[in-house]
PDB file of N, H, CA, C and O in Angstrom:
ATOM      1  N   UNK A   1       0.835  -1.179   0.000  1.00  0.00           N
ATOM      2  CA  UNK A   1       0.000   0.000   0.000  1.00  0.00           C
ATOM      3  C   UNK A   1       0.886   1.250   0.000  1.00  0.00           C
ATOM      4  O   UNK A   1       2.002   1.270   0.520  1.00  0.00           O
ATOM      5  N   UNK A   2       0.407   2.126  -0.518  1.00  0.00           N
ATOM      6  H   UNK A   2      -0.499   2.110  -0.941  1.00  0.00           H
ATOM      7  CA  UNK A   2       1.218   3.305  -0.920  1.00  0.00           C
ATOM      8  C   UNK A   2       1.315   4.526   0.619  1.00  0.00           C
ATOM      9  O   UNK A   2       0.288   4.827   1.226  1.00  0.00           O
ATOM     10  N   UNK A   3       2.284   4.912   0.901  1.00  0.00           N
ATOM     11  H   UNK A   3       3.119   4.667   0.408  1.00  0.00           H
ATOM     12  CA  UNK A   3       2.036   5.827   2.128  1.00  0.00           C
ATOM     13  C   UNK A   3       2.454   6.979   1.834  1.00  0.00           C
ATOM     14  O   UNK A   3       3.598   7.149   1.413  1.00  0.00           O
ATOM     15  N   UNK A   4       1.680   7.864   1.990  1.00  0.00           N
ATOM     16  H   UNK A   4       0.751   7.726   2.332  1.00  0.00           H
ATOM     17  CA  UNK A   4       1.527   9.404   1.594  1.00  0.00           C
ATOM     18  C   UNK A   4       1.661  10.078   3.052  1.00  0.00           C
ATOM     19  O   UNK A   4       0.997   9.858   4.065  1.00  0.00           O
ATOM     20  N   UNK A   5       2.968  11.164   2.787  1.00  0.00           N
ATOM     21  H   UNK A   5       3.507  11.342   1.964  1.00  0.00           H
ATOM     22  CA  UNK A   5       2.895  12.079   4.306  1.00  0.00           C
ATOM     23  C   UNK A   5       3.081  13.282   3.681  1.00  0.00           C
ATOM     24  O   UNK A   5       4.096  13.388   2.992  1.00  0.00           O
ATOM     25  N   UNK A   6       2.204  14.374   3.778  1.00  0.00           N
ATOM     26  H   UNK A   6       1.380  14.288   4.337  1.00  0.00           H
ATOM     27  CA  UNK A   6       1.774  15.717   2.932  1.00  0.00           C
ATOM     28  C   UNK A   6       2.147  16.726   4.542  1.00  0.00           C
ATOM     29  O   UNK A   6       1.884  17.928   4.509  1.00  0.00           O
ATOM     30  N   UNK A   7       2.797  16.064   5.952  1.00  0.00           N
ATOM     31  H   UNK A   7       3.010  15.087   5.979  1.00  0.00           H
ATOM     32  CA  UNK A   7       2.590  16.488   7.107  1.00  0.00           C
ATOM     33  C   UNK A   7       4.497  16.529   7.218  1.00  0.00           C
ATOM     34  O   UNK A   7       5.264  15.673   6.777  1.00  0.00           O
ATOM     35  N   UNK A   8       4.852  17.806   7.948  1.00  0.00           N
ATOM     36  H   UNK A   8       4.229  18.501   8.306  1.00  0.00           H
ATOM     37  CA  UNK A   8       4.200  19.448   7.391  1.00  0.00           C
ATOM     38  C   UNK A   8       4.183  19.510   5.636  1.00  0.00           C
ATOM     39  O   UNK A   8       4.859  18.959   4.767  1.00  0.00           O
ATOM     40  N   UNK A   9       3.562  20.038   5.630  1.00  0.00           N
ATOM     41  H   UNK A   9       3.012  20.486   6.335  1.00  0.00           H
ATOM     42  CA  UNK A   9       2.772  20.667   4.120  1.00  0.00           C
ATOM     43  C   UNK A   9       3.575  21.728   3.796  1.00  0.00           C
ATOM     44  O   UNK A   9       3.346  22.617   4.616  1.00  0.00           O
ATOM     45  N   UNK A  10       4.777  22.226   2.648  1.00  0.00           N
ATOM     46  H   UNK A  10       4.963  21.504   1.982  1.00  0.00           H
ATOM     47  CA  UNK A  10       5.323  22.570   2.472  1.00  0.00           C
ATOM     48  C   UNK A  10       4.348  23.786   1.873  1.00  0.00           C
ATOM     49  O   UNK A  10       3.197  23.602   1.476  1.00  0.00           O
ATOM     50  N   UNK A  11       5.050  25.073   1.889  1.00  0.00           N
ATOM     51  H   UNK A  11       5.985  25.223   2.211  1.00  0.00           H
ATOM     52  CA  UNK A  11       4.659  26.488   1.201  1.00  0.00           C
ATOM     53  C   UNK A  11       4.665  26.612  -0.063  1.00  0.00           C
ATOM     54  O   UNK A  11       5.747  27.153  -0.294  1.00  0.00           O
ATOM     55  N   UNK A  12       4.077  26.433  -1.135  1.00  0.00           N
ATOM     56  H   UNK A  12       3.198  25.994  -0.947  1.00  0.00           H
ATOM     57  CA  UNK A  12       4.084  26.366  -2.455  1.00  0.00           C
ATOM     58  C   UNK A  12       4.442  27.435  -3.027  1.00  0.00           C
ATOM     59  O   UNK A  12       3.711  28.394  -2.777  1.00  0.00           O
ATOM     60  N   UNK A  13       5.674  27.709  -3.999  1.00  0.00           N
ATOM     61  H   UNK A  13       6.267  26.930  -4.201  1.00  0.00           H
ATOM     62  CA  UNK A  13       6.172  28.953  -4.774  1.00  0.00           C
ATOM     63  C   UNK A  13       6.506  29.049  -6.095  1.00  0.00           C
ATOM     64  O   UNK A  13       7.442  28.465  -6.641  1.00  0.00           O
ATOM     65  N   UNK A  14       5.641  29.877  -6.653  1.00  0.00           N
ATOM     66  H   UNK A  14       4.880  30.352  -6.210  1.00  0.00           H
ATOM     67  CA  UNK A  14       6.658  29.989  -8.267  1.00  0.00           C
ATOM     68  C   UNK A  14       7.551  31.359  -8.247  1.00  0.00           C
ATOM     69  O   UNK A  14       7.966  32.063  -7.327  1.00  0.00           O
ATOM     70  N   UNK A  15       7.633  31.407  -9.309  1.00  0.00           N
ATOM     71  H   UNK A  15       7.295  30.835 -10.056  1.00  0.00           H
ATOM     72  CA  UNK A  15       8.325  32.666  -9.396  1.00  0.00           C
ATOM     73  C   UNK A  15       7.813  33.923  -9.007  1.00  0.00           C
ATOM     74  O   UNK A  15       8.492  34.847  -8.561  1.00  0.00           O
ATOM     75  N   UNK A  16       6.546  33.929  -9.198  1.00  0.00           N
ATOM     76  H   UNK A  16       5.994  33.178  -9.561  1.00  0.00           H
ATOM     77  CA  UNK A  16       5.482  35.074  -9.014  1.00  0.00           C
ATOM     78  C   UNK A  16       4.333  35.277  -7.766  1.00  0.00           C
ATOM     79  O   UNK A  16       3.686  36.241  -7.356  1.00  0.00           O
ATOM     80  N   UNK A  17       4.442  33.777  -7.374  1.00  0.00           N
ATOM     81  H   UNK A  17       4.968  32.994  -7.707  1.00  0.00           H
ATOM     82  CA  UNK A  17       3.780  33.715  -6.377  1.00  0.00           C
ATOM     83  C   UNK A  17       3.856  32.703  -5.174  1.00  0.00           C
ATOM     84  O   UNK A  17       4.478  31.713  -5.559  1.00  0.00           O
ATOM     85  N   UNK A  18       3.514  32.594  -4.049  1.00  0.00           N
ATOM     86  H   UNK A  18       3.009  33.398  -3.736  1.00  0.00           H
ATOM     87  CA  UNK A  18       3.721  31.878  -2.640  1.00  0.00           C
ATOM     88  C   UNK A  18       2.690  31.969  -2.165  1.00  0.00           C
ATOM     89  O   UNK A  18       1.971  32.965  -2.077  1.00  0.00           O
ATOM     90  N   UNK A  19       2.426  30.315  -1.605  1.00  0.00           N
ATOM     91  H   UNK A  19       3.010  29.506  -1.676  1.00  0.00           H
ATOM     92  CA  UNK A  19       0.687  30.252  -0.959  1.00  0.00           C
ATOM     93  C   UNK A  19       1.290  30.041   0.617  1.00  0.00           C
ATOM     94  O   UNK A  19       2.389  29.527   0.824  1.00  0.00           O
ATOM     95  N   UNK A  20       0.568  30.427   1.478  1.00  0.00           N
ATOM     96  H   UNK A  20      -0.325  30.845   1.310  1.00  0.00           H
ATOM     97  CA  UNK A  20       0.650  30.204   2.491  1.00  0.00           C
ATOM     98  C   UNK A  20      -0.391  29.971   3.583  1.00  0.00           C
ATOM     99  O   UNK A  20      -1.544  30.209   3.222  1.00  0.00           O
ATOM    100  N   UNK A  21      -0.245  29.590   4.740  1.00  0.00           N
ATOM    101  H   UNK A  21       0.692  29.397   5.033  1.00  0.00           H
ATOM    102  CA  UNK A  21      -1.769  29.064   5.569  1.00  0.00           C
ATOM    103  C   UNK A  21      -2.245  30.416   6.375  1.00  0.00           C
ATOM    104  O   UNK A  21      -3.120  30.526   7.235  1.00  0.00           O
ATOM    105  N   UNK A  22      -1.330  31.459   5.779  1.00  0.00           N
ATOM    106  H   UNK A  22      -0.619  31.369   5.081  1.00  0.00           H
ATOM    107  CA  UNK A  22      -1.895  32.746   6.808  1.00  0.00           C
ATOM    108  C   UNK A  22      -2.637  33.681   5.783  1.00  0.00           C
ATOM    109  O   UNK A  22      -2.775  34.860   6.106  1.00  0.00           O
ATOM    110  N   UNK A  23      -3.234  33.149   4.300  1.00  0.00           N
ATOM    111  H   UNK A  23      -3.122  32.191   4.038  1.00  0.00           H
ATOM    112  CA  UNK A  23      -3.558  33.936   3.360  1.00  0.00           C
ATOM    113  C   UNK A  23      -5.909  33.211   3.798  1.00  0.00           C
ATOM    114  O   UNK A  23      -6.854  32.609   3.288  1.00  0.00           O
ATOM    115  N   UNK A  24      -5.406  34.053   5.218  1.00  0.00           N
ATOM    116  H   UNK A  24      -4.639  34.542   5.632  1.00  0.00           H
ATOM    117  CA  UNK A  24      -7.322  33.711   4.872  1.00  0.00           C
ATOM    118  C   UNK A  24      -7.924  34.485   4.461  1.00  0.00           C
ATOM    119  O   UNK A  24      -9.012  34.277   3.925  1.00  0.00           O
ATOM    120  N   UNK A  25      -7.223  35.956   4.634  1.00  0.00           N
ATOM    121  H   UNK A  25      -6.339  36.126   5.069  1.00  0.00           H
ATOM    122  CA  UNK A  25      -8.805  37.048   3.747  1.00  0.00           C
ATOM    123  C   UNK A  25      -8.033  36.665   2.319  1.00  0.00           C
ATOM    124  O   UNK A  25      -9.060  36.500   1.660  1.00  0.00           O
ATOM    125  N   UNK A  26      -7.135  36.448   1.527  1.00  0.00           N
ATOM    126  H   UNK A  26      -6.301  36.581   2.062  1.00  0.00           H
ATOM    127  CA  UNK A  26      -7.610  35.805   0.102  1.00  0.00           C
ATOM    128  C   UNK A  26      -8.384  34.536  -0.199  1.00  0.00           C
ATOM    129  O   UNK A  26      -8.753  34.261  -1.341  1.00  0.00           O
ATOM    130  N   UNK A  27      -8.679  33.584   1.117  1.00  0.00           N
ATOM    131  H   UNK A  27      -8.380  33.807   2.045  1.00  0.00           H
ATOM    132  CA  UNK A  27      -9.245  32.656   0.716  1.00  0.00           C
ATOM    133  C   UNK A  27     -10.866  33.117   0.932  1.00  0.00           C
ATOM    134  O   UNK A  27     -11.806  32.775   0.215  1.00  0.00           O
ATOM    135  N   UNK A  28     -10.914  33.892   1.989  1.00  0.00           N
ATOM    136  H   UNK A  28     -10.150  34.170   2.571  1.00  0.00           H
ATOM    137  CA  UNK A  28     -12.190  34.337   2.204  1.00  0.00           C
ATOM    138  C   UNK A  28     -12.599  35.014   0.546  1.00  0.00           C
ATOM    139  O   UNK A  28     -13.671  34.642   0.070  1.00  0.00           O
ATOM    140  N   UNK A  29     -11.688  36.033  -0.317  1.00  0.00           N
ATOM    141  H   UNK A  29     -10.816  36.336   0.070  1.00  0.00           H
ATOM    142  CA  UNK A  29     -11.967  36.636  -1.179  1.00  0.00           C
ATOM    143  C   UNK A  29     -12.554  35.432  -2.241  1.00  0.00           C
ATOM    144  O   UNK A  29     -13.648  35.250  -2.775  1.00  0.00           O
ATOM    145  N   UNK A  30     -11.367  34.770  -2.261  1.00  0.00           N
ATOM    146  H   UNK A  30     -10.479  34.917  -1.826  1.00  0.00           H
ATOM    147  CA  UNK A  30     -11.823  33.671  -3.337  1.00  0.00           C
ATOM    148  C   UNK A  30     -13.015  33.190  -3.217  1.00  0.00           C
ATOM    149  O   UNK A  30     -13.935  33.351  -4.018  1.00  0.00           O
ATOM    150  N   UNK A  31     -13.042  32.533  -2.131  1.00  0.00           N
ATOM    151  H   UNK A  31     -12.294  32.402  -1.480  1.00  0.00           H
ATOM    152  CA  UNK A  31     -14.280  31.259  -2.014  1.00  0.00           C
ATOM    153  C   UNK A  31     -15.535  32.266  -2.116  1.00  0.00           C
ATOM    154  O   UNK A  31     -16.501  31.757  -2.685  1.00  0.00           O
ATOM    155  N   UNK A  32     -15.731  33.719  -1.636  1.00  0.00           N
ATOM    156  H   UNK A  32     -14.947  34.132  -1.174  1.00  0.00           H
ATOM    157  CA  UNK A  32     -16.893  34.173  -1.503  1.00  0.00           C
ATOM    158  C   UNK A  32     -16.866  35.327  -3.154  1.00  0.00           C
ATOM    159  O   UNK A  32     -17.803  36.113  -3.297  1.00  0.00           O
ATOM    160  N   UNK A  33     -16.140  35.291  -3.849  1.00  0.00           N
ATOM    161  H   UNK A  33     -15.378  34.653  -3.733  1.00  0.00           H
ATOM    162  CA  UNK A  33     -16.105  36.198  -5.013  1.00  0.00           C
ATOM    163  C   UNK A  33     -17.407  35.133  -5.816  1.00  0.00           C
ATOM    164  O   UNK A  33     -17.469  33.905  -5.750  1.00  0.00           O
ATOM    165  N   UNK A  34     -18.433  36.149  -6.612  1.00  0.00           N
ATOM    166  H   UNK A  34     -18.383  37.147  -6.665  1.00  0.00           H
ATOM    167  CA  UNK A  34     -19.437  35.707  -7.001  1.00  0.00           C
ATOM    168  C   UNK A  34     -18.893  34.735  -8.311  1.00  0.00           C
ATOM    169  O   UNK A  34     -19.122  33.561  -8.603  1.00  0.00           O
ATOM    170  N   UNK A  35     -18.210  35.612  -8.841  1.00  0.00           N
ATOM    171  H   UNK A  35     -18.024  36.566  -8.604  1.00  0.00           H
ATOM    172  CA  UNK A  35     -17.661  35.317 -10.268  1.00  0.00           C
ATOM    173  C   UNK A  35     -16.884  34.013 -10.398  1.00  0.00           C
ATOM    174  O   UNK A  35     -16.830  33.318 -11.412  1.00  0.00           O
ATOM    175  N   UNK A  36     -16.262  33.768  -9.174  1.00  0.00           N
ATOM    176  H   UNK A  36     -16.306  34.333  -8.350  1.00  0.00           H
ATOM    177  CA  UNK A  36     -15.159  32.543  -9.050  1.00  0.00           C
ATOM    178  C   UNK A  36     -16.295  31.418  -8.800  1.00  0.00           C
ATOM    179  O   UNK A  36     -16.113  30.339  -9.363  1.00  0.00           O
ATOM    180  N   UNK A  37     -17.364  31.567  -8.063  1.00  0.00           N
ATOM    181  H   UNK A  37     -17.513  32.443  -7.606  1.00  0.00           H
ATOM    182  CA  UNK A  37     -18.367  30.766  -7.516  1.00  0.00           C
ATOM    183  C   UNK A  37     -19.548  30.252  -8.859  1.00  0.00           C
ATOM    184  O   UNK A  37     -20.312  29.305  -8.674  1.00  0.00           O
ATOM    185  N   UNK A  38     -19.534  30.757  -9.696  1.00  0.00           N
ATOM    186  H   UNK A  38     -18.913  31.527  -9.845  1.00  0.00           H
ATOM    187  CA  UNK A  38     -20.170  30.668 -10.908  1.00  0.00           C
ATOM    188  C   UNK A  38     -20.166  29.235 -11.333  1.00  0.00           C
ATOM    189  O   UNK A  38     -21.152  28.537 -11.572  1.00  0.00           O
ATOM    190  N   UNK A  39     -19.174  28.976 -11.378  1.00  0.00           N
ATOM    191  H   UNK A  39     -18.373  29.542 -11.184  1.00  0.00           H
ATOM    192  CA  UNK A  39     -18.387  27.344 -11.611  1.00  0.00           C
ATOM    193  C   UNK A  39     -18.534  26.191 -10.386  1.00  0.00           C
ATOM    194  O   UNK A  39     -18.460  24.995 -10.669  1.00  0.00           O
ATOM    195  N   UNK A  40     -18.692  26.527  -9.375  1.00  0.00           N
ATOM    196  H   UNK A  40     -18.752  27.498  -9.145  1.00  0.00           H
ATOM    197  CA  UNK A  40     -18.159  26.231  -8.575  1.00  0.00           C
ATOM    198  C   UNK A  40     -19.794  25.600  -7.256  1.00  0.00           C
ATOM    199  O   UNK A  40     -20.254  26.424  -6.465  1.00  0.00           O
ATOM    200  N   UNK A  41     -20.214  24.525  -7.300  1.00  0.00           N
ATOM    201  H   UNK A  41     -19.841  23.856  -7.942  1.00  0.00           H
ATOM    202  CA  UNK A  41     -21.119  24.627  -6.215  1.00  0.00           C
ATOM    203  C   UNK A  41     -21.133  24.051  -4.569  1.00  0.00           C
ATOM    204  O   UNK A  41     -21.321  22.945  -4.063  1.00  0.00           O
ATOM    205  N   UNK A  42     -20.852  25.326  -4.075  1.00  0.00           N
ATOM    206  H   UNK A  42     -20.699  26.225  -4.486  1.00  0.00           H
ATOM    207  CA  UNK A  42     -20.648  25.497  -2.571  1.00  0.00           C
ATOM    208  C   UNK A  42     -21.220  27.033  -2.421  1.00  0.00           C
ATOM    209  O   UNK A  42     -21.468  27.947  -3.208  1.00  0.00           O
ATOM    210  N   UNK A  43     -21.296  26.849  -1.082  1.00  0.00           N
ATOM    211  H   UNK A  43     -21.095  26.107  -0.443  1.00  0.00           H
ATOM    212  CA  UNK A  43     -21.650  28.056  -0.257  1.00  0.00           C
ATOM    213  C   UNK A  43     -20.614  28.950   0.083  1.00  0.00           C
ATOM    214  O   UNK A  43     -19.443  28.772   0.416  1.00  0.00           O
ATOM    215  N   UNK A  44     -21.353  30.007  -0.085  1.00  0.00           N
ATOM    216  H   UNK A  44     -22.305  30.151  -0.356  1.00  0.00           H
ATOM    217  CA  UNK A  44     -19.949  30.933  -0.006  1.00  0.00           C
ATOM    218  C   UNK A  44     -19.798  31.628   1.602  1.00  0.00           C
ATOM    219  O   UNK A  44     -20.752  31.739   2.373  1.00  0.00           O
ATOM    220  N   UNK A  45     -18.590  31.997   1.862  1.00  0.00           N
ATOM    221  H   UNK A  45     -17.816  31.907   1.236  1.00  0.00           H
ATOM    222  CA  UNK A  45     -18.571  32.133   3.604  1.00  0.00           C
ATOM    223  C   UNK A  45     -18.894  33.999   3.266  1.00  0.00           C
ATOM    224  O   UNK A  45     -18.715  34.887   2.433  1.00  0.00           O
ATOM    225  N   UNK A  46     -19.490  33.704   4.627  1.00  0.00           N
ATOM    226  H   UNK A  46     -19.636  32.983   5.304  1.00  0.00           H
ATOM    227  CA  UNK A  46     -20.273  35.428   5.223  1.00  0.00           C
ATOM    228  C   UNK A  46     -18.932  36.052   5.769  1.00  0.00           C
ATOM    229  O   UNK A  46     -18.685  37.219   5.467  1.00  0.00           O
ATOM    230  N   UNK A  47     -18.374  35.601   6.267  1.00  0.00           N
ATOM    231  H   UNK A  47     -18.575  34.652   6.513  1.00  0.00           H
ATOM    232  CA  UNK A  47     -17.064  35.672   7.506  1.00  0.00           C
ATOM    233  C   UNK A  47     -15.544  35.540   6.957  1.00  0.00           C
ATOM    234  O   UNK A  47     -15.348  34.869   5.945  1.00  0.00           O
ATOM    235  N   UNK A  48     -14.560  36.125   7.567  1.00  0.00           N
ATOM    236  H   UNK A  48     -14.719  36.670   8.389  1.00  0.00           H
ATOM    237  CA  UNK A  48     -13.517  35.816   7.693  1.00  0.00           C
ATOM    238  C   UNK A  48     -13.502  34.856   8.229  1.00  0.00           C
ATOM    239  O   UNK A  48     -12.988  34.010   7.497  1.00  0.00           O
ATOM    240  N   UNK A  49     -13.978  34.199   9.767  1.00  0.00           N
ATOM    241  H   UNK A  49     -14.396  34.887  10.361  1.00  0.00           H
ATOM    242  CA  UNK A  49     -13.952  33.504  10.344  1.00  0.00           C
ATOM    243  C   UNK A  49     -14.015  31.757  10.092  1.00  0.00           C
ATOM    244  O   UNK A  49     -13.423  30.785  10.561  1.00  0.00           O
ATOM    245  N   UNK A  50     -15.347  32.047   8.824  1.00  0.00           N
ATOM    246  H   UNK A  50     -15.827  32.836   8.443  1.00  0.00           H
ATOM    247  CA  UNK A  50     -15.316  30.506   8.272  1.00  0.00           C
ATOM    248  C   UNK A  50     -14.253  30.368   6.730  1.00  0.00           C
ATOM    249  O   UNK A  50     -14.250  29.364   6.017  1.00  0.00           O
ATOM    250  N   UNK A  51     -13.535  31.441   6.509  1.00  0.00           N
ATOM    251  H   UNK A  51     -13.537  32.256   7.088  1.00  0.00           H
ATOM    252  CA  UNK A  51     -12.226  31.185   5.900  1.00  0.00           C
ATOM    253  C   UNK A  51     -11.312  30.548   7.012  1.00  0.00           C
ATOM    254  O   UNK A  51     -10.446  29.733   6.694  1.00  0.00           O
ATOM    255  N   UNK A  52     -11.440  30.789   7.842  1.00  0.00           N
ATOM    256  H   UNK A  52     -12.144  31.452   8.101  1.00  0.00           H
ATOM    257  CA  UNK A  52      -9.964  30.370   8.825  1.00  0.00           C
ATOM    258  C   UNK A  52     -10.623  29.043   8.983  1.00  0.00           C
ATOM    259  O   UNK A  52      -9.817  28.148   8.732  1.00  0.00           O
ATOM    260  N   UNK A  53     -11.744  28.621   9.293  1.00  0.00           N
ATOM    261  H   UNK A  53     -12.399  29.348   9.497  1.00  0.00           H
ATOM    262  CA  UNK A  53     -12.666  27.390   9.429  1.00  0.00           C
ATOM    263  C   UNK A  53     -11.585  26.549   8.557  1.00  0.00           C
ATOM    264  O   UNK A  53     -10.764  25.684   8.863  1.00  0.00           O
ATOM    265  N   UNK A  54     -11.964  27.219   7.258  1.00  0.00           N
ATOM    266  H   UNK A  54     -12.630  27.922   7.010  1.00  0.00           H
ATOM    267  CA  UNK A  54     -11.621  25.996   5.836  1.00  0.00           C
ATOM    268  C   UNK A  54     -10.318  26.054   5.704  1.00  0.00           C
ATOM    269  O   UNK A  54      -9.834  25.464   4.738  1.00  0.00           O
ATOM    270  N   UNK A  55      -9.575  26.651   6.479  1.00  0.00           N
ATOM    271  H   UNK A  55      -9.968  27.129   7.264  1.00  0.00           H
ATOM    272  CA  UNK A  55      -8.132  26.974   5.827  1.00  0.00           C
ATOM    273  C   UNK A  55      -7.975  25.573   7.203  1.00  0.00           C
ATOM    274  O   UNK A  55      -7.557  24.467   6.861  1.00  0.00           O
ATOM    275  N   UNK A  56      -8.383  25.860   8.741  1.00  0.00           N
ATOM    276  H   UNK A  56      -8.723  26.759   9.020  1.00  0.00           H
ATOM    277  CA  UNK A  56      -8.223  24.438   9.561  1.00  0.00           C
ATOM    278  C   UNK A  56      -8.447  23.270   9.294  1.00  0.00           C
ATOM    279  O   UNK A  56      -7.711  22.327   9.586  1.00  0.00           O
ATOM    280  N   UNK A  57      -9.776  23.198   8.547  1.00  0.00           N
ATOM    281  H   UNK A  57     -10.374  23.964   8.310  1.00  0.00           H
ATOM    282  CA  UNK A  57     -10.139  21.749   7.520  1.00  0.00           C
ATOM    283  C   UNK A  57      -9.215  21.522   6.863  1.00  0.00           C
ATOM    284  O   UNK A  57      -8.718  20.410   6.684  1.00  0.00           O
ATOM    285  N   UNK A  58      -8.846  22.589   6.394  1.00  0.00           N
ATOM    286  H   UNK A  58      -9.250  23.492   6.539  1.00  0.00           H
ATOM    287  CA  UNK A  58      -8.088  21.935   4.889  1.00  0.00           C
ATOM    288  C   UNK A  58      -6.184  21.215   5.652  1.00  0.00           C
ATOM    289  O   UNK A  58      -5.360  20.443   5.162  1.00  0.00           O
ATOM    290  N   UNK A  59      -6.221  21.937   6.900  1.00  0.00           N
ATOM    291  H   UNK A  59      -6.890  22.564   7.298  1.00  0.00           H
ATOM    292  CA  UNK A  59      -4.690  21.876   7.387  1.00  0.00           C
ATOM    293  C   UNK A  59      -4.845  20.460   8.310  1.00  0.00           C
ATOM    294  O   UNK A  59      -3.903  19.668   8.349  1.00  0.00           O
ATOM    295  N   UNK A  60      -5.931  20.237   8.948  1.00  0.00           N
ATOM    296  H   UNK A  60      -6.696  20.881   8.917  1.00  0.00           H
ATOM    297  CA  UNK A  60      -6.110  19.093   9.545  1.00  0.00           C
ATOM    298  C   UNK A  60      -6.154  17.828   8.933  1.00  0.00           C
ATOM    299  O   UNK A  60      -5.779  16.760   9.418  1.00  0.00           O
ATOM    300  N   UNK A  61      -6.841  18.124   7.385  1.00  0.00           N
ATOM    301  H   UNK A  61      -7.145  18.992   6.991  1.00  0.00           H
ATOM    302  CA  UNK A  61      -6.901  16.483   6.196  1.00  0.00           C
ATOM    303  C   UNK A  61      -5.437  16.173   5.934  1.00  0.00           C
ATOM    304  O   UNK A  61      -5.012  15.042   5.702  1.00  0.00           O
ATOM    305  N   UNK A  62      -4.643  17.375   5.997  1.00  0.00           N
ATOM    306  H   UNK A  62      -4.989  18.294   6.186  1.00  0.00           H
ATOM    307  CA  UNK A  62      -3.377  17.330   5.079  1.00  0.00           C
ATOM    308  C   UNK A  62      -2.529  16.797   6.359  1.00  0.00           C
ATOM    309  O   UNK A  62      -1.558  16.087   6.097  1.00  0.00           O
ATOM    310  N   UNK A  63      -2.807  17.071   7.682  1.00  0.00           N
ATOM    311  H   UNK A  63      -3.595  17.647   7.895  1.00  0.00           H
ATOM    312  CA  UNK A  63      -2.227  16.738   8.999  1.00  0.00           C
ATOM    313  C   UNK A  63      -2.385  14.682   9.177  1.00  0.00           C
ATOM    314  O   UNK A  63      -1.758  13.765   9.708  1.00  0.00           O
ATOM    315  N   UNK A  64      -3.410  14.841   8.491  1.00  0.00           N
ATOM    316  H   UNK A  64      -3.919  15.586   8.059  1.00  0.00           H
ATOM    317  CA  UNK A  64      -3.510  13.303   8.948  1.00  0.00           C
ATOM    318  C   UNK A  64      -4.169  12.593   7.805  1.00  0.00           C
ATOM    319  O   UNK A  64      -5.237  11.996   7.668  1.00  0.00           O
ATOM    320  N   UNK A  65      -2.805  12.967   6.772  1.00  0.00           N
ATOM    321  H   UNK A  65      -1.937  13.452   6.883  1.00  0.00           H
ATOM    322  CA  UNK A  65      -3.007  12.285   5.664  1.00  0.00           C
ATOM    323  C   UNK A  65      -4.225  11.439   5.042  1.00  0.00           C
ATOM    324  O   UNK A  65      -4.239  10.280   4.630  1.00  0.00           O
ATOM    325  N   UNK A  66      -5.342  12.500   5.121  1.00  0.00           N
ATOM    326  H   UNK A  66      -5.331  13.442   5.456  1.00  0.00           H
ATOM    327  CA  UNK A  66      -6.516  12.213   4.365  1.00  0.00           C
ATOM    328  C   UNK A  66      -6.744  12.728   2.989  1.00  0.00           C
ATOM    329  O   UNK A  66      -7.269  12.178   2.020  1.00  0.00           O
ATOM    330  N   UNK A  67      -6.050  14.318   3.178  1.00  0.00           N
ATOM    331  H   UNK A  67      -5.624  14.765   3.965  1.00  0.00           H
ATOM    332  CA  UNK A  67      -6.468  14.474   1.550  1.00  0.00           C
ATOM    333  C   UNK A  67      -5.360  15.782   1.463  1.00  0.00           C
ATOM    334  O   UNK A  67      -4.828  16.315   2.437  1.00  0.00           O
ATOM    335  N   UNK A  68      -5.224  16.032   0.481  1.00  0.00           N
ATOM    336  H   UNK A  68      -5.656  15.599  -0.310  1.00  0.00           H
ATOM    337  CA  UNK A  68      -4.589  16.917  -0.415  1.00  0.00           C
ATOM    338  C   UNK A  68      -5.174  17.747  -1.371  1.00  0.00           C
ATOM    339  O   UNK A  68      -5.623  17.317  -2.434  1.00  0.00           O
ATOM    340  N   UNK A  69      -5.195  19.387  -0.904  1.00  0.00           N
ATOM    341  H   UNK A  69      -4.830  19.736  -0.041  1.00  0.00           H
ATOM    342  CA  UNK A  69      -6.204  20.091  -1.370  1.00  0.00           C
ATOM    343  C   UNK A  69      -4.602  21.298  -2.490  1.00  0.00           C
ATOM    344  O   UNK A  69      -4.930  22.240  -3.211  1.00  0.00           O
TER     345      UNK A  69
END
C-alpha cells in the first residue's frame, strides 16, 4: 500500500507567487467572489472567520493524511 505524508505541508512557490496558511482574507476573497463561484457549487462564507474554518479543515486532512487540497 502506498504511504503518503503531505505532514508538514510545504509552502508552495513559483516565481510570481507563494501560498501560504496565513492567506485567509484571500481565501475568504476567493471562495466568496461571485464570479469565481459561478463554476463552482458550494456556499460561499459570510465571515472571515469561516475562511480560517476551511483553511483548519483543509490543514487538519493534510495533517492526517486524508487528503490533499
Amino acid at each position: 500500500m502506498l504511504t503518503i505524508n503531505f505532514s508538514p505541508f510545504p509552502n508552495l512557490k513559483t516565481g510570481r507567487l507563494i501560498i501560504i496558511k496565513e492567506d485567509d482574507k484571500e481565501i475568504f476573497f476567493l471562495r466568496s467572489d461571485e464570479g469565481v463561484n459561478t463554476y463552482v457549487d458550494r456556499a460561499r462564507p459570510i465571515s472571515l472567520e469561516e475562511a480560517k474554518n476551511h483553511i483548519k479543515k483543509l490543514n487538519n486532512g493534510i495533517n492526517s493524511n486524508e487528503l490533499i487540497f
